[in-house]
C-alpha positions as CSV (number, residue, x, y, z in Angstrom):
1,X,10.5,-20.6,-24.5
2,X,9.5,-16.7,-23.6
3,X,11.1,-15.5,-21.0
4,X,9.1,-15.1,-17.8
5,X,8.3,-11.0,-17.1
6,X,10.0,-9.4,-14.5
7,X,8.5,-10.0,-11.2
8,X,9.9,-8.6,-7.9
9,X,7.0,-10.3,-6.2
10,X,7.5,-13.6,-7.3
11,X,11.5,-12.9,-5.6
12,X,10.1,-11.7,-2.6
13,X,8.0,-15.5,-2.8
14,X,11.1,-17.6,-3.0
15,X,13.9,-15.0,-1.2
16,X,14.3,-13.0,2.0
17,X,15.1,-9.8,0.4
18,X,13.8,-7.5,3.4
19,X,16.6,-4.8,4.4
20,X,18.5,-6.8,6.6
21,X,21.4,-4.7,9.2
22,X,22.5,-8.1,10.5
23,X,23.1,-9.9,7.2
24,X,24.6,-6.4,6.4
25,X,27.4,-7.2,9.4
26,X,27.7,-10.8,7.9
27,X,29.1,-9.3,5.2
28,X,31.2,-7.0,6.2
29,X,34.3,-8.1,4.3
30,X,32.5,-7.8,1.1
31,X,31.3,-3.8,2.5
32,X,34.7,-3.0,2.9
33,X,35.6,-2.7,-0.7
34,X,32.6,-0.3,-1.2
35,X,31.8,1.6,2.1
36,X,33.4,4.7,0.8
37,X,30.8,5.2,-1.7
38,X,27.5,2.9,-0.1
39,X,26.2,4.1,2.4
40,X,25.0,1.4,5.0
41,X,21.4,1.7,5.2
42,X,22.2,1.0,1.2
43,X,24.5,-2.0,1.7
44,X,21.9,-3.4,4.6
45,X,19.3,-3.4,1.4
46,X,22.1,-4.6,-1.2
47,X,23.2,-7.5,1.1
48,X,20.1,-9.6,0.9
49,X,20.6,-9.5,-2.9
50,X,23.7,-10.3,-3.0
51,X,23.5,-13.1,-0.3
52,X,20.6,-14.8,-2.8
53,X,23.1,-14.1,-6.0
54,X,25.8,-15.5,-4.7
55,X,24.0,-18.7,-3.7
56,X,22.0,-19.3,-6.4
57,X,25.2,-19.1,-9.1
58,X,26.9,-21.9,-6.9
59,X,23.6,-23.8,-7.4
60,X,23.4,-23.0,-11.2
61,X,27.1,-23.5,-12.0
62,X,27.1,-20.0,-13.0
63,X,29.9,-17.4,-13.0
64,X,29.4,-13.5,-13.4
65,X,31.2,-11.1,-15.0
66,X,31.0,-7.9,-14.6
67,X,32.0,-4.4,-16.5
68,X,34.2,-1.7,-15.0
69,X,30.7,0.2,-15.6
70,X,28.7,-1.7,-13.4
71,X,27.5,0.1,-9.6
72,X,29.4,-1.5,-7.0
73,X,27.0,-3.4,-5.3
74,X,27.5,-5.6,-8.5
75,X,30.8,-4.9,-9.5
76,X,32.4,-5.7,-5.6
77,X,29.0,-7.6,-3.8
78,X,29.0,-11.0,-7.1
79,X,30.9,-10.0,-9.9
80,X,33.4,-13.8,-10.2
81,X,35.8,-11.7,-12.7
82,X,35.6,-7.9,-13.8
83,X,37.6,-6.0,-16.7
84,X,36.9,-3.9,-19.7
85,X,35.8,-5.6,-23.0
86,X,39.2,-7.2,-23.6
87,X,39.6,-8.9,-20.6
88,X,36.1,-10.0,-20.3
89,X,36.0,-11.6,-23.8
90,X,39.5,-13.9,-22.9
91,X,37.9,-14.4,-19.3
92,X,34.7,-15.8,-21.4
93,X,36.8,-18.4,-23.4
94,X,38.6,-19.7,-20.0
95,X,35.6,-20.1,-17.8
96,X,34.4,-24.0,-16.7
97,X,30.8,-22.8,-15.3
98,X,28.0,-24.1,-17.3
99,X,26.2,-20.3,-16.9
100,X,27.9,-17.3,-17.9
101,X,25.9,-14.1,-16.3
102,X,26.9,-11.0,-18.4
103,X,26.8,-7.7,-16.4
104,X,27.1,-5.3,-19.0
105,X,25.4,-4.5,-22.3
106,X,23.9,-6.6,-24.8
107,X,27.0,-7.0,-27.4
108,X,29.2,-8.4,-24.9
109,X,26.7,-11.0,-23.4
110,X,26.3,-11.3,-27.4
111,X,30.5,-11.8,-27.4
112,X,30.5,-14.3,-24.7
113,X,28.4,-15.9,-26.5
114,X,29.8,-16.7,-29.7
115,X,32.9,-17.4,-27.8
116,X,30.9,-20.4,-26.0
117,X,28.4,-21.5,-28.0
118,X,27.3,-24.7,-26.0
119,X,27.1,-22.3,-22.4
120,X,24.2,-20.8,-21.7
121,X,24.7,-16.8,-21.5
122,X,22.1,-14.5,-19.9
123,X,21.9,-11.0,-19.8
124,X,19.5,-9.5,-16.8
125,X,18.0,-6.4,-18.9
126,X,17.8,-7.3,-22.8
127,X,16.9,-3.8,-23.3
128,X,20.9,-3.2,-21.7
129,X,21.6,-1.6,-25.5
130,X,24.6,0.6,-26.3
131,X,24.0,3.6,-28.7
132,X,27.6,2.6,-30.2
133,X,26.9,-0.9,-31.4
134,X,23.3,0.7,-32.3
135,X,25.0,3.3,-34.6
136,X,26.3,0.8,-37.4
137,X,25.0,-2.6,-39.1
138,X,26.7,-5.0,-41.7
139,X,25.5,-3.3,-44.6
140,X,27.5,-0.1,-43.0
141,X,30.4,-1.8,-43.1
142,X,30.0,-3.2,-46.6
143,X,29.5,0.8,-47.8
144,X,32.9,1.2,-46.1
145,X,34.5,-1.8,-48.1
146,X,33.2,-0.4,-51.2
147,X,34.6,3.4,-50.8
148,X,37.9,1.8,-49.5
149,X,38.3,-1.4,-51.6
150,X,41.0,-4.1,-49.9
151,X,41.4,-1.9,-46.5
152,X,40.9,-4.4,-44.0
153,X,38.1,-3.5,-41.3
154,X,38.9,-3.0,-37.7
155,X,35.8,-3.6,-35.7
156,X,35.5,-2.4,-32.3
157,X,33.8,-4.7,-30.0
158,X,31.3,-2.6,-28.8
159,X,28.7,-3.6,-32.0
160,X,26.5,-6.7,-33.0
161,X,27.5,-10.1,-34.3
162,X,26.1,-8.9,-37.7
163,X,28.4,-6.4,-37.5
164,X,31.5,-8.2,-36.0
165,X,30.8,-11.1,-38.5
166,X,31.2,-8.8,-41.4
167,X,34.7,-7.6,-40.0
168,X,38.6,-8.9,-40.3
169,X,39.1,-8.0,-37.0
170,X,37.8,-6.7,-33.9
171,X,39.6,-4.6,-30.9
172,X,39.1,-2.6,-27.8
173,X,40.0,0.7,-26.5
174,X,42.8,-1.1,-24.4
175,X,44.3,-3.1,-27.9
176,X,42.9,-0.6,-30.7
177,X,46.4,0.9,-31.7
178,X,48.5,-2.3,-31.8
179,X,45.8,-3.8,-34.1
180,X,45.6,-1.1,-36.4
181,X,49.5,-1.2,-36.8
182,X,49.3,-4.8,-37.3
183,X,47.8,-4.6,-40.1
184,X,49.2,-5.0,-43.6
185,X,47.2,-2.3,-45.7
186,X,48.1,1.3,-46.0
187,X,44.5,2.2,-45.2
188,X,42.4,0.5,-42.3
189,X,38.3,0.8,-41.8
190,X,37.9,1.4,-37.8
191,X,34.4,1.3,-37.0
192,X,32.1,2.7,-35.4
193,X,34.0,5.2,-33.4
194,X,34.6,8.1,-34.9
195,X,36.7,9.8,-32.0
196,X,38.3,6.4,-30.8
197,X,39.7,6.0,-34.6
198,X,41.0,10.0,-34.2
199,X,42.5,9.1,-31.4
200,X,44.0,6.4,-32.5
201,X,45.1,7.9,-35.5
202,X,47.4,10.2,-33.8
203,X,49.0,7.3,-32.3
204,X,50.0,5.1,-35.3
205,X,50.8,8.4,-38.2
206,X,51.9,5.4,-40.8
207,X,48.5,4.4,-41.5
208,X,45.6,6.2,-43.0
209,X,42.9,5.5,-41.0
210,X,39.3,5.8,-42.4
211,X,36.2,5.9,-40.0
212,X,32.5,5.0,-39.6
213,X,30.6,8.5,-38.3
214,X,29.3,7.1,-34.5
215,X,30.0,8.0,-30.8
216,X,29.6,6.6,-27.1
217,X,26.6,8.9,-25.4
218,X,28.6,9.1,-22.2
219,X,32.0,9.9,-23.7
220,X,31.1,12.9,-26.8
221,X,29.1,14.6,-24.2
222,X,32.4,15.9,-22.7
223,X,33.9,19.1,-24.3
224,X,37.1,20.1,-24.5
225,X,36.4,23.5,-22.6
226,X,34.8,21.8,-19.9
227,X,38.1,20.2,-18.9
228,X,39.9,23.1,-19.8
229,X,37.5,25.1,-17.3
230,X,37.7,22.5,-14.5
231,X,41.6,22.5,-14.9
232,X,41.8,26.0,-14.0
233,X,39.1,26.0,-11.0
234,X,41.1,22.8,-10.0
235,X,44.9,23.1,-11.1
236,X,46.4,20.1,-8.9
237,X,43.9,17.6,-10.4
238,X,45.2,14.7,-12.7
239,X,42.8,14.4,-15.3
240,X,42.4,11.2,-17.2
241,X,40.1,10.5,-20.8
242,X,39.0,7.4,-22.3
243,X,40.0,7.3,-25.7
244,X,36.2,7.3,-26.6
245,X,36.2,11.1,-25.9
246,X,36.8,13.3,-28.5
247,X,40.2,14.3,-29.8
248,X,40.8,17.6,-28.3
249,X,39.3,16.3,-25.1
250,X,41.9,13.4,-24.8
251,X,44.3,16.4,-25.8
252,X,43.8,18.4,-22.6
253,X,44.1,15.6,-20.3
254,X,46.9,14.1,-18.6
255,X,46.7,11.0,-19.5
256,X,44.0,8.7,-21.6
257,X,43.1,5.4,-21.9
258,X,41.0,2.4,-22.1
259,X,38.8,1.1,-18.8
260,X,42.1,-0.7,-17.9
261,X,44.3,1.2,-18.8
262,X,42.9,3.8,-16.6
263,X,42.7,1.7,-13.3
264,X,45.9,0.5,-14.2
265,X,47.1,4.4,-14.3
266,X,45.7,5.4,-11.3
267,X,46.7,2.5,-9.2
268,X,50.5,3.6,-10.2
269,X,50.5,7.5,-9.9
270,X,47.9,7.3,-7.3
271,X,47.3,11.3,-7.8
272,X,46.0,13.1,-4.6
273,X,42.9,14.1,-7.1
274,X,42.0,12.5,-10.3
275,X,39.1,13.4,-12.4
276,X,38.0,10.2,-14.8
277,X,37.0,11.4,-18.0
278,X,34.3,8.5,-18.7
279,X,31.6,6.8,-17.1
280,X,30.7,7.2,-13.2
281,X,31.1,3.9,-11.8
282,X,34.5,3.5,-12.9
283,X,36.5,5.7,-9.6
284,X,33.4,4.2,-7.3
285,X,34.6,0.9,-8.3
286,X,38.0,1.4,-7.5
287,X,37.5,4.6,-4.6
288,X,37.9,2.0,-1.4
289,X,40.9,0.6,-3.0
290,X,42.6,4.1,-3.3
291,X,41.7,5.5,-0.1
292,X,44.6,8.4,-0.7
293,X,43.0,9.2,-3.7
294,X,40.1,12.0,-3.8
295,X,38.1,11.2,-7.5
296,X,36.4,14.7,-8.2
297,X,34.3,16.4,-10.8
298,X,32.2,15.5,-13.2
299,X,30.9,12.5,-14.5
300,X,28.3,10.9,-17.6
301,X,26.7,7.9,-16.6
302,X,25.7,5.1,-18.9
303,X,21.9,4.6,-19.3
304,X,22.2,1.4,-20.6
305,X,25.0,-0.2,-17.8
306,X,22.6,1.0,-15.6
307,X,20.2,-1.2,-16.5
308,X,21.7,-4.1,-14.6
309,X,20.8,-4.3,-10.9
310,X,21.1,-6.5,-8.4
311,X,17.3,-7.2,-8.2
312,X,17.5,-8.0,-12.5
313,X,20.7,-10.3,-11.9
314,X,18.4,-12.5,-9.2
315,X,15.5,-13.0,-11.6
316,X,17.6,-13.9,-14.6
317,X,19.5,-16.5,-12.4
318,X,16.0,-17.7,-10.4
319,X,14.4,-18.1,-13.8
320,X,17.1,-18.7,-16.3
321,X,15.6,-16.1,-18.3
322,X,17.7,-13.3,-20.7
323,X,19.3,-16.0,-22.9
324,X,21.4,-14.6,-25.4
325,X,21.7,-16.5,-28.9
326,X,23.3,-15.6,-32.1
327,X,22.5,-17.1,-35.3
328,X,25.4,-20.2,-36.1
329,X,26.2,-19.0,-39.3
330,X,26.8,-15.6,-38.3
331,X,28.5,-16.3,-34.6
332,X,31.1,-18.8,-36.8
333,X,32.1,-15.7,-38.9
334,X,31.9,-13.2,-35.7
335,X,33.7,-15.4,-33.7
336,X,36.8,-15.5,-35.9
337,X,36.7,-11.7,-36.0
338,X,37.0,-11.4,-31.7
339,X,39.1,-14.7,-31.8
340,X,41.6,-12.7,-34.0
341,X,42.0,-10.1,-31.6
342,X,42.5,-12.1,-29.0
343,X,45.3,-14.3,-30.7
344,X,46.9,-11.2,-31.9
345,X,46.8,-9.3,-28.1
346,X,48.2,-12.4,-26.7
347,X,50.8,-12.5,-29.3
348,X,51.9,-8.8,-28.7
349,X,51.7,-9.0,-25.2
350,X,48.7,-7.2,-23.9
């Protein structure tokens, strides 16, 4: 069945979606984990979206979950669980709901997926794409097998089921290094980032590490003299990379690591400035929960996570609409790829 076209008129038929200042005051406890960075003439036009959300998941037995990328209307307002790529993927195996709403990009409503074949999975933007998974296919990871015969391939997350399917393993930027050390060959394949493997490289010398040639659009825009530059406008600012960022970016920050690993960071040193070296939602996600905290400087945003609003989320519950599906034969094969990593990260701990 095609999906129904977008249609914020039809919403507007069935919901009160009219900028609301009362309903705004209603919700006032869910305002508070954002009103550092929404305004509220915003949040009085957020609220009636979330209000209709939040109702209509209890009505569809749905859960949300949401990327440390998403805005934080989403990621605070009806996000049921939030996380980076690893914890979304075990929160996808654990859930009861009959609905799972991925807020996000397409490969991990794709992940969720072939975690849960029998839930129905919906993403609110099917054109919610990600120029990482985009950069590689299956028959770019059988070249790799070929030029490196018996090196076992380490596929990170952020790619399609084709491509997860013709992996051993997958991982994420919060898991990458311990999985690549796990492994019993001399040589591992990471793909498809090219800095992520450089990075990780660095971090586990005993293995030779081989890579597929792609990049994340937000994270290889940053330059290594950029953050040298900002450091020396701004000397007393912590500055913290995601491990997507190129090698001699990571190399002149303070500290670098995955989505987690950075809120995790800057929850512990709280730093009276930090700079987050990755995408933009990521210190207003966390900015009301750090109020001693002033996040400063620059900042790529993700065209695709951006995809996902509140309005999007509404239809794709009110119709049902964004179903996700992946071929059986191949979501069997992908599937023991992400299960994999998620035994093995349980079994060391992470």
């Amino acid at each position: 069945m095609r999906d129904k076209i977008f249609s914020p008129s039809e919403l507007e038929r069935h919901y009160d979606l009219a900028p609301s200042p009362a309903l705004a005051a209603e919700m006032a406890d869910l305002y508070a984990k954002m009103d550092r960075v929404v305004s509220p003439p915003d949040w009085a036009i957020h609220a009636p979206y979330v209000a209709a959300i939040n109702k209509l998941k209890k009505e569809r037995n749905a859960v949300i979950l949401a990327h440390n990328y998403m805005t934080p209307d989403i990621y605070h307002g009806i996000a049921d669980f939030v996380g980076d790529s690893l914890q979304l993927a075990i929160k996808a195996t654990e859930v009861e709901a009959d609905v799972i709403v991925q807020c996000g990009v397409h490969f991990m409503a794709e992940t969720s997926k072939i975690l849960n074949p029998s839930k129905t999975v919906l993403i609110p933007d099917m054109e919610a794409g990600c120029s990482l998974a985009e950069s590689i296919t299956a028959e770019g990871v059988a070249k790799m097998r070929a030029q490196y015969p018996g090196a076992p391939v380490v596929t990170y997350v952020n790619t399609t089921a084709e491509v997860k399917a013709a992996s051993d393993i997958c991982c994420t930027s919060s898991n990458a290094a311990q999985i690549v050390a796990a492994m019993e060959s001399d040589t591992v394949i990471m793909t498809p980032d090219k800095y992520l493997a450089q990075n990780i490289a660095k971090q586990v010398p005993q293995k030779r590490i081989v890579w597929w040639d792609g990049a994340c659009i937000v994270h290889e825009r940053y330059t290594a003299k950029d953050i040298a530059d900002y450091r020396e406008w701004n000397p007393d600012t912590r500055i913290i990379a995601h491990p997507e960022c190129p090698p001699d970016v990571v190399a002149e920050a303070d500290f670098s690591g995955s989505t987690s690993g950075i809120l995790d960071y800057v929850h512990r040193e709280k730093p009276a400035k930090a700079m987050l070296v990755t995408e933009c939602s990521m210190a207003s996600n966390i900015a009301d929960e750090l109020p001693e905290v002033d996040f400063v400087g620059p900042c790529n945003m993700c065209p695709y996570m951006k995809k996902i609003t509140l309005e999007k989320v509404l239809w794709s519950l009110h119709t049902m609409s964004g179903a996700v599906e992946v071929e059986a034969e191949v979501a069997g094969k992908a599937r023991v790829a992400v299960q994999r990593m998620i035994d093995l990260s349980r079994d060391l701990g992470l």
